[in-house]
C-alpha positions in Angstrom: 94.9 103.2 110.4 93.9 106.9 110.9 92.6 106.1 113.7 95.7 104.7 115.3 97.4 107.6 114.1 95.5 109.8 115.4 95.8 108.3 119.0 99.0 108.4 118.8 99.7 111.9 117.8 97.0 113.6 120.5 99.1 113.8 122.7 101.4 116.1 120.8 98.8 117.7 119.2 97.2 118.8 123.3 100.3 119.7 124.4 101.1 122.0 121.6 97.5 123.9 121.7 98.8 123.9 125.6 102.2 125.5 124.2 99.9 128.3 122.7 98.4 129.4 126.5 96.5 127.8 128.9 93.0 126.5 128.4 90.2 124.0 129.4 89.5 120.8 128.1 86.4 121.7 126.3 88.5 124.6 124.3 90.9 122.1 123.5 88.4 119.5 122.0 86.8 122.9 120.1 90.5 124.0 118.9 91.8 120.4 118.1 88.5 119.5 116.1 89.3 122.3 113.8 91.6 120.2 112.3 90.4 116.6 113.2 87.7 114.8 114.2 87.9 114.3 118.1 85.6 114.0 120.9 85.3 115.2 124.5 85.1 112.2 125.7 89.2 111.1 124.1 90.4 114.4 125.5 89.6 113.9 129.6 91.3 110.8 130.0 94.4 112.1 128.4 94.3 115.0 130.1 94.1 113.3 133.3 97.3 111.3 132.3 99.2 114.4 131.3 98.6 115.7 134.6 100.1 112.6 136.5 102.8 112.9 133.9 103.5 116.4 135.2 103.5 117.4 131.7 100.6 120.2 132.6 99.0 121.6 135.9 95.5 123.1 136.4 94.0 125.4 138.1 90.0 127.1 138.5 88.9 130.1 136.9 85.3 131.2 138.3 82.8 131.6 135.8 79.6 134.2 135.6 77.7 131.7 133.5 78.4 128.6 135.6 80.7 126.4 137.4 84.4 127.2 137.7 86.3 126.0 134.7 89.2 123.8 134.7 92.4 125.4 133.1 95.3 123.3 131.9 98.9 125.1 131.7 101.9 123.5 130.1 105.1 122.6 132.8 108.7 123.2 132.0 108.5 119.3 131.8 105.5 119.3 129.6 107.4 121.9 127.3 110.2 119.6 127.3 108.2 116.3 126.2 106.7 118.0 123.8 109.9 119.6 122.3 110.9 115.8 121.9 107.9 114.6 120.6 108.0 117.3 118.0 111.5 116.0 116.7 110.5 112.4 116.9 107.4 113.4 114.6 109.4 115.4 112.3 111.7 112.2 111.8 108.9 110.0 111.6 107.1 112.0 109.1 110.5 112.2 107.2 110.9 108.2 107.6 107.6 107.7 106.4 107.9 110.5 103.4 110.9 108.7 102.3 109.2 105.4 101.6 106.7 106.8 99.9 109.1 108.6 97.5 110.9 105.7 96.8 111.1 104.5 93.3 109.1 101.2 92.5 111.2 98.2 91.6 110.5 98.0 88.2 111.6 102.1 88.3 115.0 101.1 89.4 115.9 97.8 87.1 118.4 98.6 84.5 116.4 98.7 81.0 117.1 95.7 79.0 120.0 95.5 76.0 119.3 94.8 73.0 
């Protein structure tokens, strides 16, 4: 179930590192896994599909040590989705939280008369 969680939620979870400044994919995997267990290789593909989302744009940045790096930078659309995906997590979380506060059944039957 984590799992599926998990894929889920990436995509919020990029586009908010994204909301922080702009970065490459292999910064993202590093910040992300901080907190989770992800991969490079889950990252890529999604980042490909945010970009034909037009949720981000990229550009190069030469580098000293090697080949120029691929930067990711967050579009007024991708600040947008991901403004709605943070309310439709906090009301899923919420949802979710309020099942698992409810009382049991046998918490809510009236107690016997003697």
């Amino acid at each position: 179930m984590k799992t599926q969680l998990k894929k889920g939620a990436l995509e919020l979870c990029v586009l908010a590192v994204l909301a922080r400044g702009d970065s490459y994919a292999y910064d993202i995997v590093n910040q992300l896994s901080r907190s989770m267990e992800i991969s490079e290789g889950t990252v890529y593909p999604l980042m490909r599909r945010l970009q034909d989302e037009a949720w981000v744009n990229t550009y190069l940045v030469e580098s000293s040590t090697g080949p120029s790096r691929k930067y990711y930078r967050l579009t007024p659309a991708g600040e947008t989705a991901l403004a709605a995906m943070q309310t439709e997590w906090r009301e899923f979380v919420s949802e979710i939280d309020s099942v698992l506060a409810a009382p049991s059944p046998t918490e809510t039957r009236l107690p016997k008369e003697s």
